[in-house]
ZAMARGU-4260 file (C-alpha; in steps of 0.2 Angstrom, whole numbers, plus 5000, padded with zeros to 4 digits):
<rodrens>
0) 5000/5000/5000 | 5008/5017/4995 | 5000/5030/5003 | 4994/5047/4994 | 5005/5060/4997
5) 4999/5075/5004 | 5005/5089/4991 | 5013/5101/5005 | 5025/5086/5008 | 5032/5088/4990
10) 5044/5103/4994 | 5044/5099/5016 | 5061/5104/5024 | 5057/5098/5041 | 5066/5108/5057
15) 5066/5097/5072 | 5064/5105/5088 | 5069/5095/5104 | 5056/5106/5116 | 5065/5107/5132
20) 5081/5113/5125 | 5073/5125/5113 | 5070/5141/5118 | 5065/5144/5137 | 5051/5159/5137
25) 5045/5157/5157 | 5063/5158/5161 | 5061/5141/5173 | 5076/5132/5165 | 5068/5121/5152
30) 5060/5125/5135 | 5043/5128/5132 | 5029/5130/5119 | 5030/5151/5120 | 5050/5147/5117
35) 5044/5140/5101 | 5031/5152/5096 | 5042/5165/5098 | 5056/5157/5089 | 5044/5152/5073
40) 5050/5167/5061 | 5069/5160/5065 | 5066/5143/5058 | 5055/5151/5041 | 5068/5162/5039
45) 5082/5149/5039 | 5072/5141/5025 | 5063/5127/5032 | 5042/5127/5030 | 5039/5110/5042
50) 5043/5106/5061 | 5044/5089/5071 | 5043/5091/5088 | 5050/5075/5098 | 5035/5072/5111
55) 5028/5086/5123 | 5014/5073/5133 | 5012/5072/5152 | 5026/5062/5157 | 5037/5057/5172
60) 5053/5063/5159 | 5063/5046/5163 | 5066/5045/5146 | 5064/5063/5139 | 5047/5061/5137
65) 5044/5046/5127 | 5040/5039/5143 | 5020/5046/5145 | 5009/5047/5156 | 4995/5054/5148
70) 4992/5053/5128 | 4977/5070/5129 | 4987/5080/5139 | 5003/5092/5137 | 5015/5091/5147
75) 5013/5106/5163 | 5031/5110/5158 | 5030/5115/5141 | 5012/5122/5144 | 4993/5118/5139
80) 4983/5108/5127 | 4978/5128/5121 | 4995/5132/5120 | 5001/5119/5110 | 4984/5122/5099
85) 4993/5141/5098 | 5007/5132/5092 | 4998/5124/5080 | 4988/5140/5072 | 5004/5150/5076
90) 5014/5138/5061 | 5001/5136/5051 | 5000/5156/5050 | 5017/5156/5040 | 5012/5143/5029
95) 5021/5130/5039 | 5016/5113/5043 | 5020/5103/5063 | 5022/5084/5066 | 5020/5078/5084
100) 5030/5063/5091 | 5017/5048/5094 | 5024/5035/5103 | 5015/5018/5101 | 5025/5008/5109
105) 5026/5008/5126 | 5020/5022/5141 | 5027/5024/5157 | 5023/5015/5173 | 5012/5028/5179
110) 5000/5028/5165 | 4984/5022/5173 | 4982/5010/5157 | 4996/5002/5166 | 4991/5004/5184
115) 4975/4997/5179 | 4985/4982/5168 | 4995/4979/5186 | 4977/4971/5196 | 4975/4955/5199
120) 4955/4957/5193 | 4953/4955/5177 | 4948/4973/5170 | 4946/4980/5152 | 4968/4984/5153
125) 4971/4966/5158 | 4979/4964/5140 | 4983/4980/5135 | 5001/4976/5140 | 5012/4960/5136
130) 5009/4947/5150 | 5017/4932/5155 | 5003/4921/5164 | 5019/4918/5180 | 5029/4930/5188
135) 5043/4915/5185 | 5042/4918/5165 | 5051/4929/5156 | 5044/4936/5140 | 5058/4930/5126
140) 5068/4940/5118 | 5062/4956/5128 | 5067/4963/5145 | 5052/4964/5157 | 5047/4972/5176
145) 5041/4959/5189 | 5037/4958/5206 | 5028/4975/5210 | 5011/4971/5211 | 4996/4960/5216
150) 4995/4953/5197 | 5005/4935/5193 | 5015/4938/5177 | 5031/4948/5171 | 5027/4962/5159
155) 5038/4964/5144 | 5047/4981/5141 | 5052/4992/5128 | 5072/4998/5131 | 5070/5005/5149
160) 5064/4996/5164 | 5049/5008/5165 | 5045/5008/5148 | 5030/4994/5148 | 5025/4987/5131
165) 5011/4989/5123 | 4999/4975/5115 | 4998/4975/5100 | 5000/4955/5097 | 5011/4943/5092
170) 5012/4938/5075 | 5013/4917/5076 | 5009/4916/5096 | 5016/4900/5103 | 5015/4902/5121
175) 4995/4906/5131 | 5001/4921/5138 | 5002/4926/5119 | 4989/4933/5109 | 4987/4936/5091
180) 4984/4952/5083 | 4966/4950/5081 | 4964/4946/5099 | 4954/4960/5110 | 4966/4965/5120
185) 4977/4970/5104 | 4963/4978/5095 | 4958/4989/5109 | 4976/4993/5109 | 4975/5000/5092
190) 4961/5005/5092 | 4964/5018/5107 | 4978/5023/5096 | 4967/5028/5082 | 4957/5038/5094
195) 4976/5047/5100 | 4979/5052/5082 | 4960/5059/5079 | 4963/5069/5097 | 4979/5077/5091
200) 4971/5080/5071 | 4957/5087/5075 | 4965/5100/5087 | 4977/5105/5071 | 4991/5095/5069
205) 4999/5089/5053 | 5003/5074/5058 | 5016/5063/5066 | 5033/5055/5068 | 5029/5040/5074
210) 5044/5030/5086 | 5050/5012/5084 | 5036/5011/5071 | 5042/4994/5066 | 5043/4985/5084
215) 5024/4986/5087 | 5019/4966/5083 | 5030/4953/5095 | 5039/4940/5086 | 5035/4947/5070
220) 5040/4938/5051 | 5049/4949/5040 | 5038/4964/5047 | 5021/4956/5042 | 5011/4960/5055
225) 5017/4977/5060 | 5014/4981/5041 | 4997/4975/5041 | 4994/4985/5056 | 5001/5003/5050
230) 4990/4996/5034 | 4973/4996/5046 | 4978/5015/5052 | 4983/5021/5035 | 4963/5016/5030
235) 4957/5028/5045 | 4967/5042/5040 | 4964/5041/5022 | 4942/5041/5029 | 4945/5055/5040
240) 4961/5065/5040 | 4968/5062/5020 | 4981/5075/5022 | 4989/5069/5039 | 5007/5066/5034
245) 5016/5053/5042 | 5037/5046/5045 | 5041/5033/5054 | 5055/5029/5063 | 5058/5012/5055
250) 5073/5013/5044 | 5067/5001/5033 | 5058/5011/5020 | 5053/4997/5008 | 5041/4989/5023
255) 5036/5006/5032 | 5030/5014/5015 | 5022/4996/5010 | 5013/4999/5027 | 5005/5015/5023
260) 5017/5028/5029 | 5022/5043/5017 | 5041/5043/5024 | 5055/5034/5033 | 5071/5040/5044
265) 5087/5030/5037 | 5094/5027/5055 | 5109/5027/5066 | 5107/5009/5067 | 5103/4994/5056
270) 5106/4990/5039 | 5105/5008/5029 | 5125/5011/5032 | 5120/5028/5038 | 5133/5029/5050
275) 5145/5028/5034 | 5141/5047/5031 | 5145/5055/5046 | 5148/5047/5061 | 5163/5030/5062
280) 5179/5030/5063 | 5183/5036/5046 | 5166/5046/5039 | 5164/5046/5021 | 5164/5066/5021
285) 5180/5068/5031 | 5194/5077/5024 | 5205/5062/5026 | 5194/5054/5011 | 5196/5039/5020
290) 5180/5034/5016 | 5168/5021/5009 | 5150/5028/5000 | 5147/5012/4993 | 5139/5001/5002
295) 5126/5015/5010 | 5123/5018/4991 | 5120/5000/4986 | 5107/4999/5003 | 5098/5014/4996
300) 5095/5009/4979 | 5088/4992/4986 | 5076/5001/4998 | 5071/5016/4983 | 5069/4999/4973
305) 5058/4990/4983 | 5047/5006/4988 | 5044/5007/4969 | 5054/5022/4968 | 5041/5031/4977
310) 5040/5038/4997 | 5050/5048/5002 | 5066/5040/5011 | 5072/5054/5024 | 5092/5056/5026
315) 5091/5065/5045 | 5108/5078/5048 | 5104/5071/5067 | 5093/5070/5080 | 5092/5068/5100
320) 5097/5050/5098 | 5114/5053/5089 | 5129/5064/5093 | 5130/5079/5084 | 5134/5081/5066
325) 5149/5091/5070 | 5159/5078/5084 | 5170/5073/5069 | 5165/5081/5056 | 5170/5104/5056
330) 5172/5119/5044 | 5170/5115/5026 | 5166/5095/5030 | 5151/5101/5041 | 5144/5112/5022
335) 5148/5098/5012 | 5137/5085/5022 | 5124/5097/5020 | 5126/5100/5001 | 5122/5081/5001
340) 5108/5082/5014 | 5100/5097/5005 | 5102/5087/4987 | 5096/5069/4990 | 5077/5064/4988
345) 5066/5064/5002 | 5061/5078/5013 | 5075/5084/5024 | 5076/5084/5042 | 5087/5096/5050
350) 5089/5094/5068 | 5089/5108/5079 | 5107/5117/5082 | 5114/5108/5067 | 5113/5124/5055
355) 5126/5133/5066 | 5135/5117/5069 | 5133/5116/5087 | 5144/5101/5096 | 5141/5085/5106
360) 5145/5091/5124 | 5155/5078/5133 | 5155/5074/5151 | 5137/5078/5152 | 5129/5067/5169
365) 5116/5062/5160 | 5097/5071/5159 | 5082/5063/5156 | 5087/5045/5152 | 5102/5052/5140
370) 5113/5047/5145 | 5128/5047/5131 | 5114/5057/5119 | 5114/5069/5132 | 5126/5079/5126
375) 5117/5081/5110 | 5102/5088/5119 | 5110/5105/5125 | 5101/5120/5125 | 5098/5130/5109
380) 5111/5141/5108 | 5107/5160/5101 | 5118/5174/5108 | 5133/5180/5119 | 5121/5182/5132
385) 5118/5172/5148 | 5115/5153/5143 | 5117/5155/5126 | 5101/5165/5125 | 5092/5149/5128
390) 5085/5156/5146 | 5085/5171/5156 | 5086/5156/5174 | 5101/5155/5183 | 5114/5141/5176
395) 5109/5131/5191 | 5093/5129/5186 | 5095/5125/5167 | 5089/5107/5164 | 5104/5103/5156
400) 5120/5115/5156 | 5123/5125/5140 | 5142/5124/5130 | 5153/5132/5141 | 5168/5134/5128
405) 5171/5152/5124 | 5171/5152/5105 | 5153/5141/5105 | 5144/5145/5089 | 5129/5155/5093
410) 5115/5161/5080 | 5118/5177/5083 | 5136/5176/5077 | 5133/5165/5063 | 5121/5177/5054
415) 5133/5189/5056 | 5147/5179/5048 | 5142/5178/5028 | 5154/5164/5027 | 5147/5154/5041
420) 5138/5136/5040 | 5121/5144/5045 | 5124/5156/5028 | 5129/5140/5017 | 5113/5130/5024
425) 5100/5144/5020 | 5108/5145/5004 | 5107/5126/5001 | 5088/5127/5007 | 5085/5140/4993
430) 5093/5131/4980 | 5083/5117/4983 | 5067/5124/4984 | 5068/5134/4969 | 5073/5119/4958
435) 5059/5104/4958 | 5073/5091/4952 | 5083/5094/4970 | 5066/5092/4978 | 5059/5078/4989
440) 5050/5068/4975 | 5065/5072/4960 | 5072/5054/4953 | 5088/5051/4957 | 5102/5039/4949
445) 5119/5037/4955 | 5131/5042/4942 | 5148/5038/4954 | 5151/5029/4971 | 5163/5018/4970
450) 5171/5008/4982 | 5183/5019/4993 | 5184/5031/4982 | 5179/5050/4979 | 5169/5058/4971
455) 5149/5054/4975 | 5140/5057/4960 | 5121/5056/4958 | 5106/5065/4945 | 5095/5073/4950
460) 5077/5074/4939 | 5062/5080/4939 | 5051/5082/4921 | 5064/5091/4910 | 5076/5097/4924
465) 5092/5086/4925 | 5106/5092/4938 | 5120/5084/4941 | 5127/5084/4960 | 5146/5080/4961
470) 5153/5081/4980 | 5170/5078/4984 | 5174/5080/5003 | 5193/5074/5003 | 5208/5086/5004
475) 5214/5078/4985 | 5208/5082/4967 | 5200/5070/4958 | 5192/5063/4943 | 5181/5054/4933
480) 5173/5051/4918 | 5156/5056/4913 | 5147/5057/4895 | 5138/5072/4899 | 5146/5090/4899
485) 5139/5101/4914 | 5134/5116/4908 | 5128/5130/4921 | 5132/5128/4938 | 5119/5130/4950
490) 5128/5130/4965 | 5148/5127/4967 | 5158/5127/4986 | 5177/5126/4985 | 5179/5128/4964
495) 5170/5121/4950 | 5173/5104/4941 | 5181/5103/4925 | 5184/5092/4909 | 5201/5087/4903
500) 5202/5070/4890 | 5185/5066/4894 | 5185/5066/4913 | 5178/5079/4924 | 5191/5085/4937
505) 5184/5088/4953 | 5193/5103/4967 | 5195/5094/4986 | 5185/5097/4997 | 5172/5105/4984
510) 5154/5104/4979 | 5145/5108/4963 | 5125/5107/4958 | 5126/5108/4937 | 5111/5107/4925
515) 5114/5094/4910 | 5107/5089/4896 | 5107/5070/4896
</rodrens>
């Protein structure tokens, strides 16, 4: 099932705001929903015309959120159910567009679906967790939380220890505690998930990012399940909410966009040889040009393949889960990556800091469940002022401390430096946004990526518009051959290519959007 793209997705730039370490208008420390109000002209400015904002629900905060209480009800921190609705009307005023963060999953502890789940009386939340029938049997293959109430069982869990699963079913049950996916228990489970989504809809948001989209059905066979479940929602949106646009975090694009969803995150983990790009030991857009594009390229033409060459698979710069773009990559490697980010299919996803090239900040206790990602969650930074800008509080009271080191870049002195990365971004944004072929639906076909080698070729193409996107990030010139002549250049960083015998030269450390005539 490929789902109907809404048409406001076709030219999305999405900017992902991490709430809490946004922009702090109360002055109490933490991020708010004012903080991103106020913040809103910043984020259309820089180019981008859709938000995701990772989950802002009533919640303990053991895990930054993603642990909820409550699925109907902000979180008091960040404000009201109104405010966020201001949010909402506040985006959609400058033609912008807003995903929420839905969290399928799992809920905390202290949801009262799960205190509920936890009595020995059967009620109507008996099943809507994952239960073994004796508190001596471990769910396989998942972690689990025993031994705290009245109810004989272990409950299966989702990462942390508070993170209870939900049930959804398992695909070939095997044991009695198990239950298919069209038991009750696992249809009331989706189908209080449906009502979630209308809640959230109807009060004017766009859509959602939905997380670990792909772990909803237990023991699940190549995905079948879980597919044939996104599949049932994707019918109820298409009835009632048509234009709701949906990513999931599943970093499989050719089950999540047969399941119904319009995008998918290539991730940090698993097969997509994300981490290839910009984060091992020897990143493909290093200066060293010690690295390897090919097998991340081979892994992306199976997916586009399989998707039918439709959907829109999404290449993140970051997010709250990864260290930052800039731990080992800087300067001119930092615009390069995003001249490939800004260039590939798929709607971008720039995460929040990223444009100004703000670091990972080690030796962080961690926040919130962080842990080693905490030091990619620091507060927005946008001035010389105390904090960063980020809040008018005391440093004590900040949730998590700001970069301390003196020369931290800043929004403020990147705008005012016309050779800075926030500059090149912008720029990047604009290029693409004016030419349909760089946009997220343009075709693409890799013209060079060999095997530990550089350049990274690809065309980009949409109707009569071919551009050619050569990226070279190692400190060397290279070369090769290619039967088309590049005739204007769109966009060049670091010199423009040339043709000598046949072969296009290409500068080190350079980029170069060309139209061609192939």
């Amino acid at each position: 099932m490929n789902a109907k793209q809404p048409a406001w997705l076709a030219d999305a730039i999405f900017y992902q705001i991490y709430p809490q370490s946004f922009y702090d208008a109360n002055g109490d420390g933490i991020g708010d929903f004012q903080g991103i109000i106020e913040k809103l002209d910043y984020v259309k400015d820089l180019g981008c015309n859709a938000l995701w904002l990772n989950p802002c629900f009533a919640s303990p905060f053991g895990d930054a959120g993603y642990d909820i209480s409550d699925y109907y009800t902000t979180a008091e921190r960040y404000g009201t159910n109104d405010d966020l609705k201001r949010l909402f009307d506040e985006t959609h005023r400058r033609g912008m567009h807003i995903l929420l963060d839905l969290v399928p999953g799992h809920t905390s502890i202290e949801h009262k679906w799960f205190r509920e789940s936890m009595k020995a009386e059967k009620n109507e939340y008996t099943h809507r967790y994952i239960w073994t029938d004796s508190i001596w049997e471990e769910p396989e293959g998942m972690g689990c939380i025993r031994g705290f109430s009245d109810r004989d069982g272990s409950c299966a869990v989702n990462f942390f220890s508070h993170q209870p699963a939900l049930n959804y079913g398992f695909y070939k049950p095997d044991k009695p505690w198990q239950q298919s996916t069209d038991d009750e228990g696992p249809r009331a489970t989706l189908e209080e998930l449906k009502n979630i989504m209308r809640f959230w809809l109807k009060i004017g948001c766009d859509g959602f990012r939905v997380d670990m989209a792909g772990s909803l059905v237990k023991h699940d066979e190549d995905g079948k399940g879980t597919i044939k479940l996104w599949q049932n929602v994707r019918a109820f949106l298409d009835a009632e909410f048509p234009s709701a646009a949906m990513v999931s975090e599943w970093g499989e694009p050719d089950k999540s966009l047969q399941g119904g969803f319009h995008m998918d995150f290539l991730l940090h983990f698993g097969p997509s040889h994300y981490n290839d790009l910009f984060r091992c030991e020897e990143p493909y857009f290093s200066a060293r040009g010690k690295g390897d594009i090919s097998e991340f390229v081979a892994k992306y033409i199976e997916n586009y393949e399989k998707a039918g060459r439709r959907g829109l698979i999404c290449i993140p710069s970051g997010n709250h889960d990864m260290d930052r773009l800039s731990r080992l990559l800087h300067g001119t490697e930092l615009k390069l990556a995003f001249a490939f980010l800004l260039s590939m299919p798929g709607a971008p996803f720039l995460y929040y800091g990223d444009e100004i090239g703000m670091r990972y900040v080690s030796g962080l206790t961690s926040v919130e469940g962080g842990y080693g990602r905490t030091g990619s969650r620091t507060p927005m930074q946008w001035d010389d002022t105390a904090n960063a800008g980020f809040s008018r509080a005391p440093e004590e009271k900040l949730y998590i401390r700001t970069d301390a080191e003196p020369d931290r870049p800043t929004v403020k002195s990147q705008i005012a430096d016309s050779n800075s990365l926030y500059h090149e971004v912008k720029r990047l944004i604009a290029i693409r946004r004016s030419h349909k072929a760089l946009q997220n639906m343009g075709e693409i076909e890799f013209v060079y990526a060999r095997k530990n080698t550089y350049p990274f070729a690809y065309l980009r193409s949409a109707e009569d518009e071919h551009i050619l996107v050569v990226l070279n990030p190692s400190g060397e010139e290279v070369s090769f051959r290619y039967k088309y002549t590049p005739k204007e250049a769109i966009y060049t960083l670091g010199g423009e290519i040339s043709r000598e015998q046949g072969m296009l030269v290409v500068p080190p450390q350079s980029a170069g959007y060309y139209a061609v005539n192939p």
